[in-house]
Backbone as JSON, one array per atom type, in Angstrom:
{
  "sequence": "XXXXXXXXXXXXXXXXXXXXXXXXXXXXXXXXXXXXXXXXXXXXXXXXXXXXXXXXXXXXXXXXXXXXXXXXXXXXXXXXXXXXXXXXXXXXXXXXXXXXXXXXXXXXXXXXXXXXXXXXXXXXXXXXXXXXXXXXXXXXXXXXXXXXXXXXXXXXXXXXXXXXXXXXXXXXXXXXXXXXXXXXXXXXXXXXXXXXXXXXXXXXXXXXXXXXXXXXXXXXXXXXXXXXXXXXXXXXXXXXXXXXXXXXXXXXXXXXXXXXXX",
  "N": [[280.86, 7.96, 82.01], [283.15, 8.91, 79.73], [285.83, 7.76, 80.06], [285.66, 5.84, 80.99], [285.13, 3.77, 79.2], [288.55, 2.78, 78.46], [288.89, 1.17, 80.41], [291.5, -0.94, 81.82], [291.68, -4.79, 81.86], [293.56, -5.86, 81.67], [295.98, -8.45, 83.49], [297.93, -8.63, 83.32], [298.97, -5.68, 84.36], [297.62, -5.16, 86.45], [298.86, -7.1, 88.43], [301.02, -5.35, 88.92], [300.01, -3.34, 90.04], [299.66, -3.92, 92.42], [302.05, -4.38, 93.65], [302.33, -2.27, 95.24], [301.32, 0.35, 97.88], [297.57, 0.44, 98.63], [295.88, 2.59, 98.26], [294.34, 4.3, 96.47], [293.4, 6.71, 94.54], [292.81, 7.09, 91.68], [294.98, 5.29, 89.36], [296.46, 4.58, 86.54], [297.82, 3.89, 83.04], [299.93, 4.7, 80.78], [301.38, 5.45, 77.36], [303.79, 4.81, 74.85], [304.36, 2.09, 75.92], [302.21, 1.06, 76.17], [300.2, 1.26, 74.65], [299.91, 1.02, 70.76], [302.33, 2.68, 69.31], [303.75, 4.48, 66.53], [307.07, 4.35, 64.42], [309.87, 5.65, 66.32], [309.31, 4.44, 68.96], [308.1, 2.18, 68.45], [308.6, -0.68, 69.59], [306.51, -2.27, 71.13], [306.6, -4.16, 73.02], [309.0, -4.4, 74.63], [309.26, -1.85, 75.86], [309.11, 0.59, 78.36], [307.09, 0.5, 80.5], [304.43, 3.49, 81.76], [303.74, 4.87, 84.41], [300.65, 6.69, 86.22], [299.99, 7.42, 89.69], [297.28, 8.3, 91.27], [296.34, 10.18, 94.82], [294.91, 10.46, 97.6], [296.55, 11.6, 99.84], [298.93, 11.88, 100.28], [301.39, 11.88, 102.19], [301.45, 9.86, 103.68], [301.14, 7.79, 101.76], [302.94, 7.69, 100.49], [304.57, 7.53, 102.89], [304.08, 4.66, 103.38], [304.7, 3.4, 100.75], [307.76, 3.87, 100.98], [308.28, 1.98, 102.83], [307.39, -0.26, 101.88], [308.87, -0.05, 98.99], [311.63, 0.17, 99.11], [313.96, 0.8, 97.72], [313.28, 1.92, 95.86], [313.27, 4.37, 95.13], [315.1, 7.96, 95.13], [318.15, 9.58, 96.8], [316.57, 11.06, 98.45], [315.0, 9.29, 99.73], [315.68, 9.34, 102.52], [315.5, 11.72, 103.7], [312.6, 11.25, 104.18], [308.98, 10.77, 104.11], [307.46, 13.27, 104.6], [309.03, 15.41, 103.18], [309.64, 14.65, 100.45], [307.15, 14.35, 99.72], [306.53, 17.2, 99.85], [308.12, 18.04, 97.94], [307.14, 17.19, 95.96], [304.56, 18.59, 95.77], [305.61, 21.12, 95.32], [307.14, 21.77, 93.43], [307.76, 21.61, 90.01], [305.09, 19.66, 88.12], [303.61, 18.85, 90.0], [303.84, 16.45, 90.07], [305.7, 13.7, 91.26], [308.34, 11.29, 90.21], [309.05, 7.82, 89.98], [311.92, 6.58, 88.44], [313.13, 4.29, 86.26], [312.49, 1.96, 87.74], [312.52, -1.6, 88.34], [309.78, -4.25, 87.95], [307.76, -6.93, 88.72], [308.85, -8.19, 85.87], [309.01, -6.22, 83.98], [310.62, -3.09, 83.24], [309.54, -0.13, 84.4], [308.17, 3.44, 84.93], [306.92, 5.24, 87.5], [304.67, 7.57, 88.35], [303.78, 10.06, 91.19], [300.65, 12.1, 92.55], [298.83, 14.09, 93.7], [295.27, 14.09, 94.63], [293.94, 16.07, 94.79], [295.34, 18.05, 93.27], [295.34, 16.78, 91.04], [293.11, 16.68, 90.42], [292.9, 19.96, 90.21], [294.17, 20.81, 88.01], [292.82, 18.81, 85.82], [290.77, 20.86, 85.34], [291.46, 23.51, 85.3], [293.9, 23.48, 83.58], [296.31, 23.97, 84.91], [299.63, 23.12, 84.68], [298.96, 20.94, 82.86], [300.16, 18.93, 82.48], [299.66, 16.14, 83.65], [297.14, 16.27, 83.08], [297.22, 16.29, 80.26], [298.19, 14.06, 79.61], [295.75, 12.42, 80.42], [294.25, 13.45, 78.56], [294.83, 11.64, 76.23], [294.11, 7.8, 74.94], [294.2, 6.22, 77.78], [295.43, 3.6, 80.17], [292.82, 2.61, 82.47], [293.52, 1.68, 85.79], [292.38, 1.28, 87.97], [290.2, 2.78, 89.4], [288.53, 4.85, 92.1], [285.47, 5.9, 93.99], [285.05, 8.95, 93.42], [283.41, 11.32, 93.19], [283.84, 14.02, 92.14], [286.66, 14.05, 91.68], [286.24, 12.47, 88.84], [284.14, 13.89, 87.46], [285.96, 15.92, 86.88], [287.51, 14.71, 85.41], [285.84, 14.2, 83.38], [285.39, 16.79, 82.32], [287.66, 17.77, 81.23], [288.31, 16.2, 78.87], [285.99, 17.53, 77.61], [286.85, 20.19, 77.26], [289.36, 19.54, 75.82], [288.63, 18.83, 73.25], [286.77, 21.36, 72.78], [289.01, 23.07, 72.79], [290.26, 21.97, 70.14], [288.38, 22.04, 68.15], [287.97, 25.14, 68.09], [290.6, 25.72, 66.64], [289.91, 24.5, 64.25], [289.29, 24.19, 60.82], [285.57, 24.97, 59.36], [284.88, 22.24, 58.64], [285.91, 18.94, 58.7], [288.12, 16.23, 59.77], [287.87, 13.09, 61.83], [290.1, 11.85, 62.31], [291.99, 14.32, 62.01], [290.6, 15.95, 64.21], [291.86, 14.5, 66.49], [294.4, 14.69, 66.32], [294.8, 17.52, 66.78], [293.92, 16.82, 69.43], [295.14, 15.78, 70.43], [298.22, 16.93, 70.5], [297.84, 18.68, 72.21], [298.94, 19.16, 74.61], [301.75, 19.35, 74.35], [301.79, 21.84, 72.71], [304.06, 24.44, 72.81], [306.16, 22.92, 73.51], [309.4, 22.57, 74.15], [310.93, 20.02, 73.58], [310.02, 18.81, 70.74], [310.79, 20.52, 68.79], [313.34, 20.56, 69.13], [315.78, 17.52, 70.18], [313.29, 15.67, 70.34], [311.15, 14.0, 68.35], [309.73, 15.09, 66.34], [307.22, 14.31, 64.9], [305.69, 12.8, 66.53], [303.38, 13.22, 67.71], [301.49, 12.48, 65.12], [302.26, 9.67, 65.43], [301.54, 8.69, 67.88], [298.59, 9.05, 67.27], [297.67, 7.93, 64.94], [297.78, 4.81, 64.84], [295.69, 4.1, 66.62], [293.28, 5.58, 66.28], [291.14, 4.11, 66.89], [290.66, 3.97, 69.22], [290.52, 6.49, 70.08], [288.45, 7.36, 68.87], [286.65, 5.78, 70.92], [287.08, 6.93, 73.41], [286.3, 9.71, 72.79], [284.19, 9.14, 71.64], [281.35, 9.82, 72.89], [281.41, 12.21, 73.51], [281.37, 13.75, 71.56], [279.13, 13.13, 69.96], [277.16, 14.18, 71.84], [277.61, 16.56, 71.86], [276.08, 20.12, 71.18], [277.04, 21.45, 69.08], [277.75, 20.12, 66.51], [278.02, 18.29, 64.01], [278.34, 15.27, 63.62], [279.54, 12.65, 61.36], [279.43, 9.9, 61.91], [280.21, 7.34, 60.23], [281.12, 8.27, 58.29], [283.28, 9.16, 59.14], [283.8, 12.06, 59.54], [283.72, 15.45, 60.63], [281.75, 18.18, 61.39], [281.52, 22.0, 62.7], [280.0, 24.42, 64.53], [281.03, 27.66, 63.41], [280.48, 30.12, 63.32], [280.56, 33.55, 65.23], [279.27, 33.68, 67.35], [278.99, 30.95, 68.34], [281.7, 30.67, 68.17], [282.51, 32.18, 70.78], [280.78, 31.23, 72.59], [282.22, 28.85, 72.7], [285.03, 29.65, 73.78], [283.93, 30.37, 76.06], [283.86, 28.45, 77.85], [286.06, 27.3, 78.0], [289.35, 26.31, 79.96], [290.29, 27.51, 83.0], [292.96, 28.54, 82.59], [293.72, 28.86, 80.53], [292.13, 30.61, 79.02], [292.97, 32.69, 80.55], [295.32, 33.29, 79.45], [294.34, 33.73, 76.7], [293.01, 36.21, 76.58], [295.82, 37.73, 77.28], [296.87, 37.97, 75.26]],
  "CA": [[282.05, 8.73, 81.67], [284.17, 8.21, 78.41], [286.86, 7.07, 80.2], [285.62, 3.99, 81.81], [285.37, 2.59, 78.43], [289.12, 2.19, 78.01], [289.39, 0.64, 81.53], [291.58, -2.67, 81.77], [291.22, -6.0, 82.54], [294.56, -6.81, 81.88], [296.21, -9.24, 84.74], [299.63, -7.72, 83.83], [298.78, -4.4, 84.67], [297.24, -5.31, 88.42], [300.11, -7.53, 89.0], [302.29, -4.44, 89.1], [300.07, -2.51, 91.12], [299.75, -4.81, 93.87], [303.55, -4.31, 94.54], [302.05, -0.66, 95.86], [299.89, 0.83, 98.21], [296.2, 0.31, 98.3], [295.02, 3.66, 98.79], [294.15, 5.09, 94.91], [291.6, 7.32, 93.71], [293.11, 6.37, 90.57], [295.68, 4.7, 88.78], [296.39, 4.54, 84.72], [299.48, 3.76, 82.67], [299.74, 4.87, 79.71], [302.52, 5.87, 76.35], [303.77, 3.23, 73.94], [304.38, 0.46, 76.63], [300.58, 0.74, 76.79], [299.21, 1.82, 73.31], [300.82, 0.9, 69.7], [302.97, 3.69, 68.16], [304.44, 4.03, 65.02], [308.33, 4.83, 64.4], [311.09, 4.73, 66.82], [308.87, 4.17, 70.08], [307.01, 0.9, 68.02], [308.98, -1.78, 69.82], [305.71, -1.89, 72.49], [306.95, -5.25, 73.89], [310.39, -4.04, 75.64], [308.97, -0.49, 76.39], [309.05, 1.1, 79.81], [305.56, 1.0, 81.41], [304.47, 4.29, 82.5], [302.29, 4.74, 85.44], [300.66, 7.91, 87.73], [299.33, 6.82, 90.81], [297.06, 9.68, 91.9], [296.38, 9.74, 96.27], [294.48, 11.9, 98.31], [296.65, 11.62, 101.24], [300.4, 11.9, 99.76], [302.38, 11.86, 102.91], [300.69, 8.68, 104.04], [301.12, 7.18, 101.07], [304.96, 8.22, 100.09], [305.61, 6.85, 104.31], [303.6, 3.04, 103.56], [305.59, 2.92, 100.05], [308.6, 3.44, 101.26], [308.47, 0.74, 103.56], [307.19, -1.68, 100.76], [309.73, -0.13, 98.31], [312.65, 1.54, 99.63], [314.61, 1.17, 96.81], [312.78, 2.43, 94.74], [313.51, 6.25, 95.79], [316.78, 8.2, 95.39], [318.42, 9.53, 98.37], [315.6, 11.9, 99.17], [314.07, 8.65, 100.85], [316.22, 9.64, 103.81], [314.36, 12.65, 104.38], [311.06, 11.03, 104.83], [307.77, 11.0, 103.47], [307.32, 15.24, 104.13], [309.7, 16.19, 102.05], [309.16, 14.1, 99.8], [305.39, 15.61, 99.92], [306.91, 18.56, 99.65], [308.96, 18.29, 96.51], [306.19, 16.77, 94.91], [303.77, 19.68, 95.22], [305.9, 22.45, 95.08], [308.18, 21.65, 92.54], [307.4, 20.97, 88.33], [304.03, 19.85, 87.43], [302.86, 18.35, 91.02], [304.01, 14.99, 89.86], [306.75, 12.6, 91.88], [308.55, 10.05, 89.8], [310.34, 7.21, 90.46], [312.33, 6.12, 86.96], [313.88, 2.87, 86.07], [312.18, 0.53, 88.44], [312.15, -3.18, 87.85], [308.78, -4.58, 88.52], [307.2, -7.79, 87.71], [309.99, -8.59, 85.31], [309.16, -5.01, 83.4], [311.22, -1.76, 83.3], [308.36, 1.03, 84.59], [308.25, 4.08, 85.96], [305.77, 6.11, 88.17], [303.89, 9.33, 89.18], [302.24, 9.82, 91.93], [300.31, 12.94, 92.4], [297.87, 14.34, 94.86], [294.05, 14.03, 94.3], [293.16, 17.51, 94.54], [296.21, 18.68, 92.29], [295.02, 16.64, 89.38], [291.4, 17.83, 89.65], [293.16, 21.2, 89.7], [294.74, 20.5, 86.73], [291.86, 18.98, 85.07], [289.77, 21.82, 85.48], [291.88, 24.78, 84.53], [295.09, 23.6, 82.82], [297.47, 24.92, 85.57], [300.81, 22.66, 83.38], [298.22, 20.43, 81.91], [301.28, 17.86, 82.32], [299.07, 14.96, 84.08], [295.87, 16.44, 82.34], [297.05, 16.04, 79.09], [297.86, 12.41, 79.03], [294.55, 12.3, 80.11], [293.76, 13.72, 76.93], [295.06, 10.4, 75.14], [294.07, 7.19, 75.53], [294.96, 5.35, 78.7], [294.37, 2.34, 80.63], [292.68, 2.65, 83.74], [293.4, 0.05, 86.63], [292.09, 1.36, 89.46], [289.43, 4.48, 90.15], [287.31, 5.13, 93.05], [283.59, 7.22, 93.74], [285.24, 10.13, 93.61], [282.43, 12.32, 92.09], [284.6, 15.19, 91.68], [287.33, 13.43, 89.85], [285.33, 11.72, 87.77], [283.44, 15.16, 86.72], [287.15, 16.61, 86.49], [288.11, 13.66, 83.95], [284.71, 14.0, 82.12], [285.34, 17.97, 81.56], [289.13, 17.55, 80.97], [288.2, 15.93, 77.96], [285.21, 18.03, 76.92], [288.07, 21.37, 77.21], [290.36, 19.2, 74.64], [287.58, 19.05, 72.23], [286.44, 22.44, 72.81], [289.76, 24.08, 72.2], [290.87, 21.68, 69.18], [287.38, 23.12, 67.34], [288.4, 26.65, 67.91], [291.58, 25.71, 65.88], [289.79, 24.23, 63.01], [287.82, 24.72, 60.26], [283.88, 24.06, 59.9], [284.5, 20.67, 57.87], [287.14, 18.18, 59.1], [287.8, 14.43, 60.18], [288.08, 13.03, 62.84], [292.45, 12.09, 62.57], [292.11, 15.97, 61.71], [290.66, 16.72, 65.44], [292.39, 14.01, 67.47], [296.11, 14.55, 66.23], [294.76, 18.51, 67.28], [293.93, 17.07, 70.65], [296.69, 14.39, 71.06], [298.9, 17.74, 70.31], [297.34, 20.03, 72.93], [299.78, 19.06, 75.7], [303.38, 19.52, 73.57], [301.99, 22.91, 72.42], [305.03, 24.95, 73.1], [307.15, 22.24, 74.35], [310.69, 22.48, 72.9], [311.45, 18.87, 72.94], [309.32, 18.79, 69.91], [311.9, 21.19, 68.04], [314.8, 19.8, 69.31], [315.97, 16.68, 70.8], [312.55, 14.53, 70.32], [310.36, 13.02, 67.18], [308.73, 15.96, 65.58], [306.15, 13.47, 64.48], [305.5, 11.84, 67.82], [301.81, 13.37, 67.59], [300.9, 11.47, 64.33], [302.6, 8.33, 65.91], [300.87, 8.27, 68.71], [297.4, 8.45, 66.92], [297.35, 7.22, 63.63], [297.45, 3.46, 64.9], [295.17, 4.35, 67.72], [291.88, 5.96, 65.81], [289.64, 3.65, 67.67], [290.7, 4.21, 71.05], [290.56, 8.22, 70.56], [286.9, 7.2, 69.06], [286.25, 5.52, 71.91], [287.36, 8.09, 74.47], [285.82, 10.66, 72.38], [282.36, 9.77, 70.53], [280.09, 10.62, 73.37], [281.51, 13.87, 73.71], [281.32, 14.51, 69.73], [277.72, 12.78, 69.78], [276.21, 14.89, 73.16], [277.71, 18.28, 71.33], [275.06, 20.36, 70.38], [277.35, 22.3, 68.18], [278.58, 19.3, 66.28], [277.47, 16.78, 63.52], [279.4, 14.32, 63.68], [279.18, 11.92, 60.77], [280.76, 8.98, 62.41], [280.19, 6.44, 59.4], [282.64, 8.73, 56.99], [284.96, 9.67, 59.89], [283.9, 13.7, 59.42], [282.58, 16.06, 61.57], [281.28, 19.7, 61.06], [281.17, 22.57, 63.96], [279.7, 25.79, 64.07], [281.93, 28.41, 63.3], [279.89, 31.68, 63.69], [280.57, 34.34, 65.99], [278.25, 33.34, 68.64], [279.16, 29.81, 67.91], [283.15, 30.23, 68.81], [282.61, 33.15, 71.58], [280.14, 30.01, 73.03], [283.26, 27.7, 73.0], [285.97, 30.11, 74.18], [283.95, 30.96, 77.69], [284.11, 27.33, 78.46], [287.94, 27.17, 77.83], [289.89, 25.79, 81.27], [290.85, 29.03, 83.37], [294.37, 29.15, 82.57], [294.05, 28.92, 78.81], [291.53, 32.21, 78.83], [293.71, 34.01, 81.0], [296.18, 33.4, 78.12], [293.99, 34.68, 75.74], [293.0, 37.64, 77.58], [296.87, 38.97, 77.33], [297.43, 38.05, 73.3]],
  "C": [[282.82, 8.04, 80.57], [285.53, 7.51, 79.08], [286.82, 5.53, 80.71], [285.79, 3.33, 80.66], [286.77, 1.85, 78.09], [289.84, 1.51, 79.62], [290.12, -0.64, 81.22], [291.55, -3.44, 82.89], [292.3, -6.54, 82.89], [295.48, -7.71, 83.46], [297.95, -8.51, 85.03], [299.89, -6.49, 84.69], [297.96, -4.74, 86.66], [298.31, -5.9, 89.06], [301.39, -6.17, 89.4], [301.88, -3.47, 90.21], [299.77, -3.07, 92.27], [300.6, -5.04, 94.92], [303.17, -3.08, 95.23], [300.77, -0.15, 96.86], [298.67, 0.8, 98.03], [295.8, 2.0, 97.91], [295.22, 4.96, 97.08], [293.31, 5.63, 94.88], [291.86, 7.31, 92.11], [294.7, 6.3, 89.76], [295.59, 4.44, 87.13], [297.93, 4.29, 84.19], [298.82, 4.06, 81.14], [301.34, 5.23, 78.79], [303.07, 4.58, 75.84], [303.66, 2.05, 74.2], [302.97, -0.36, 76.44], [299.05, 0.41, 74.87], [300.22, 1.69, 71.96], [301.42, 2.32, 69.32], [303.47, 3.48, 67.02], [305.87, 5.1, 65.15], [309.32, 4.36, 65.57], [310.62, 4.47, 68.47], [307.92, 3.21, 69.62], [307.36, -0.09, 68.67], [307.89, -2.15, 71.65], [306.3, -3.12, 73.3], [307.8, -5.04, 74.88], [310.08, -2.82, 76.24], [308.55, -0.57, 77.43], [307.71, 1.3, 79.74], [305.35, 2.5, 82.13], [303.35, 4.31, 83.15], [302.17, 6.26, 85.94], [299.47, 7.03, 88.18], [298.74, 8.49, 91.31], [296.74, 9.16, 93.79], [295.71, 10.81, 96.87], [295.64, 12.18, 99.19], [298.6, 11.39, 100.77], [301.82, 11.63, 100.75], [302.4, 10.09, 103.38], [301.03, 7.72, 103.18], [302.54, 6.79, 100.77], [305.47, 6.92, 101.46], [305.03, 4.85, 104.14], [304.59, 2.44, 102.22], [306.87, 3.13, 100.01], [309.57, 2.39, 102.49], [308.24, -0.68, 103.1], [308.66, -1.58, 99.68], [310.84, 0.73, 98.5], [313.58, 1.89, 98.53], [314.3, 1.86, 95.88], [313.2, 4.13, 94.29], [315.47, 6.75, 95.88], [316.63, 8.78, 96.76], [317.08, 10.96, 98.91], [314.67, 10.69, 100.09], [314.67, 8.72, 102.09], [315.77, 10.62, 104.31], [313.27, 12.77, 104.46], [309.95, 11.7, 104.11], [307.37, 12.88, 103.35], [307.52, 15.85, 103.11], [309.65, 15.95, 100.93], [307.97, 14.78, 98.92], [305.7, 16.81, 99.0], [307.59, 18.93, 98.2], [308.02, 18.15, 95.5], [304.84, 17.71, 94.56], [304.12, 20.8, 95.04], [306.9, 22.76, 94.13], [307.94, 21.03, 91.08], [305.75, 20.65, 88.76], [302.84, 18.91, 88.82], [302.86, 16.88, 91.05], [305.37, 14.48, 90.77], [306.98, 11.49, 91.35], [309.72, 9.09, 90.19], [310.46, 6.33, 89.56], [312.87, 4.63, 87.61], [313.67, 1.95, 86.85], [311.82, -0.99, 87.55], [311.13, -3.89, 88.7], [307.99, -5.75, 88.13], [308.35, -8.55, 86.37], [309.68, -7.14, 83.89], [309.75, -4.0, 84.1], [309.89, -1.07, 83.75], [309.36, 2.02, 85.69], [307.07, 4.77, 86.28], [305.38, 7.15, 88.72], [303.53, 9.3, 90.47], [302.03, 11.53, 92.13], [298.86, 13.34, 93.12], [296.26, 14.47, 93.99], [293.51, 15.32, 93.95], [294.25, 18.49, 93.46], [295.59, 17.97, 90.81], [293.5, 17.1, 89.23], [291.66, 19.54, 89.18], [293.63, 21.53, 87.69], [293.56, 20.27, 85.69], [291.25, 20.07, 84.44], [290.2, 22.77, 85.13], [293.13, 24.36, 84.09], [296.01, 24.5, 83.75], [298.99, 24.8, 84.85], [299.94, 21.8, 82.38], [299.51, 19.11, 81.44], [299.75, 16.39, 82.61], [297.43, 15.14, 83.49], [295.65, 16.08, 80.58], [297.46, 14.98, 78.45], [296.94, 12.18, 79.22], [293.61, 12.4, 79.14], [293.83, 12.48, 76.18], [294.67, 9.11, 75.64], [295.02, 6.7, 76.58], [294.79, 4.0, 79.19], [294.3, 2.65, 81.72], [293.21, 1.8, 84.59], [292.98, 0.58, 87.13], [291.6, 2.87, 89.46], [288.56, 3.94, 91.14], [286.11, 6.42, 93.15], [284.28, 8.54, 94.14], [284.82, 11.17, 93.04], [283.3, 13.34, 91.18], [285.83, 14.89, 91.09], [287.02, 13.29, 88.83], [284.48, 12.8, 87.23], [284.72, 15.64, 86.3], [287.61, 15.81, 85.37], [287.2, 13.91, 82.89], [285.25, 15.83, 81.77], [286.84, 18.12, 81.04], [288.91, 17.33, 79.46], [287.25, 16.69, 76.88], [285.83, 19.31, 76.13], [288.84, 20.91, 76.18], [289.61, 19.66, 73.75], [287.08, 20.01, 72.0], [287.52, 23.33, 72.3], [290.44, 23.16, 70.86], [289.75, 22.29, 68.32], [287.8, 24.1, 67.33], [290.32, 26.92, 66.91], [291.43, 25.1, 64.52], [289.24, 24.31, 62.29], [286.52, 24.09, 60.43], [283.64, 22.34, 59.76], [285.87, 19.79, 58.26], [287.05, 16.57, 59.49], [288.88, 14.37, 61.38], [289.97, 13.14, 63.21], [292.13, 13.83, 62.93], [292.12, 16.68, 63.72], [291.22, 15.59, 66.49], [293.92, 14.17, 67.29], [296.02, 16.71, 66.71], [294.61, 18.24, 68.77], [295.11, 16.35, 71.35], [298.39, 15.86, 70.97], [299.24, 19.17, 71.44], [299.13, 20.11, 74.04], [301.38, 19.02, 75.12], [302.85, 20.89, 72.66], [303.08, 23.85, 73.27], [306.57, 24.36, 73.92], [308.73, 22.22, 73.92], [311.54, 21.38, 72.35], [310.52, 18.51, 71.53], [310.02, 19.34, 68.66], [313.01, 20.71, 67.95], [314.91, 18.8, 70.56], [314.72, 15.5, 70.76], [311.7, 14.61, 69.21], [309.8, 13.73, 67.11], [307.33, 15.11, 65.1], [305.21, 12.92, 65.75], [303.86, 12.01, 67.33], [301.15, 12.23, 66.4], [301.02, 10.13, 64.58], [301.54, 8.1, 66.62], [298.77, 8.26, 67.99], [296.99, 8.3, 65.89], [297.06, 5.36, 63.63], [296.55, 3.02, 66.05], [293.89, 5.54, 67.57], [290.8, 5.64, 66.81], [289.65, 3.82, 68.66], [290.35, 5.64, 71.33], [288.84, 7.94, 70.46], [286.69, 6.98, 70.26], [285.79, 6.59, 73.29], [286.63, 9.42, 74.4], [284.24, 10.97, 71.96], [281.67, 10.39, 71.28], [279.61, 11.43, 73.33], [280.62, 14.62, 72.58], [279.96, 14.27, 69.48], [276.28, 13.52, 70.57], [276.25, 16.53, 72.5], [276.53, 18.63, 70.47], [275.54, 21.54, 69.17], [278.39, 21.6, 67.17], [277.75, 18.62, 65.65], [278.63, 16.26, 62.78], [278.79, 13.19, 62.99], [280.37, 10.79, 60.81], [280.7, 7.91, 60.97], [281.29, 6.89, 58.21], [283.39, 9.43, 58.21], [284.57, 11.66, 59.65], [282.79, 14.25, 60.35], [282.36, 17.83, 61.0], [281.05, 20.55, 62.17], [280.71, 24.14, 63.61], [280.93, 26.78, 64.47], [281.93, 29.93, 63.34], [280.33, 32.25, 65.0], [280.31, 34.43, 67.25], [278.31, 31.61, 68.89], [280.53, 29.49, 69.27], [282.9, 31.15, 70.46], [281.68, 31.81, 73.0], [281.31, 29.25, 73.68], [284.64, 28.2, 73.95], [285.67, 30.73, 75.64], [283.59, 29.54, 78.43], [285.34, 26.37, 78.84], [288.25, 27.25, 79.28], [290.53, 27.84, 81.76], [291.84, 29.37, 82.82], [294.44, 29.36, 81.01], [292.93, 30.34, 78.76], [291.81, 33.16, 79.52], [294.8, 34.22, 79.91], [296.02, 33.94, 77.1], [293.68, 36.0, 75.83], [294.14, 38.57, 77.49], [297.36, 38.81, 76.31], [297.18, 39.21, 73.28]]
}
């Protein structure tokens, strides 16, 4: 799987999750703390760590970390791991965070997010919130044999790549289709218009080429509708009729029910 390659090693990054629950089917941090940017989120040294902790077992998990970290939680930790639960899958993008913790002697904050919600996600773009940092590099710490994740992460990524082609022409480079996929997940977002860094997209992967390579060649190298001339950075896709109609019935459910009512 492309993602194992940007797994880390780092010691910092385990030290933090050690303050937490065992029980992961995976763990990643990722956004400037993690990965260089360019502009006014470059200062990676002082930057807030961001984490999601995914869990099969959410109630379980919520009731063991708030007995490791009670503080951590606003006053909803008085109404107990359930509700908790409860807020966290029925409310925004199936994610539960808990901001401004001091950990290790870093600022972070964290997700957590049920096992079978992010394969959902994966797999058809329900918000495509926790799917589409997946899209960008991350750092792993911590996955387990969870076949069906681990197929949900590998097609997650194949779906980026599939719908940034159908947005570009036949001849292009690579920046060209990773600042289309590093983009997918702030399509229609409005902090993008107003209130946050119209640019962010080029930030985030103009100093971070090799990591999208990374994350990406297999894909671009296994496509049989793809030559990909990695030595000049350009790739070429078929663009015929039978080509795109190919690419657009492999598109995540929720994005071809979308097209369906243009």
């Amino acid at each position: 799987m492309a993602l194992q390659a940007l797994q880390s090693s780092g010691v910092a990054f385990r030290k933090i999750l050690s303050h937490f629950p065992e029980e992961l089917s995976l763990a990643f941090a990722y956004g400037s703390g993690v990965y260089r940017q360019v502009g006014p989120s470059s200062d990676q040294k002082n930057a807030m760590l961001d984490f999601v902790f995914t869990v099969d077992d959410p109630v379980t998990w919520h009731s063991k970390n708030l007995k490791k970290n009670w503080n951590h939680y606003s006053f909803l930790k008085v109404l107990g791991p359930k509700i908790i639960t409860t807020i966290q899958n029925n409310y925004g993008a199936g994610v539960y965070y808990n901001p401004l913790i001091m950990c290790d002697g870093r600022l972070i904050k964290y997700g957590v997010i049920s096992t079978n919600s992010l394969i959902e996600d994966l797999l058809n773009w329900n918000n495509l919130y926790v799917a589409g940092r997946l899209q960008k590099p991350v750092k792993i710490i911590a996955m387990n044999e969870n076949v069906a994740l681990r197929s949900a992460l590998d097609k997650n990524l194949k779906s980026a790549v599939t719908t940034a082609f159908l947005m570009l022409p036949e001849s292009f480079s690579e920046e060209d289709l990773f600042i289309e996929i590093a983009g997918l997940s702030y399509s229609g977002d409005f902090r993008m218009v107003v209130g946050e860094d119209k640019t962010k997209v080029l930030n985030i992967v103009k100093p971070n080429i090799a990591h999208f390579r990374e994350l990406y060649g297999n894909i671009l190298q296994e496509n049989p509708q793809v030559v990909y001339k990695i030595q000049h950075g350009r790739l070429e896709i078929d663009k015929s009729p039978e080509g795109q109609f190919t690419q657009l019935m492999t598109l995540p459910k929720t994005l071809q029910q979308q097209i369906n009512h243009i």
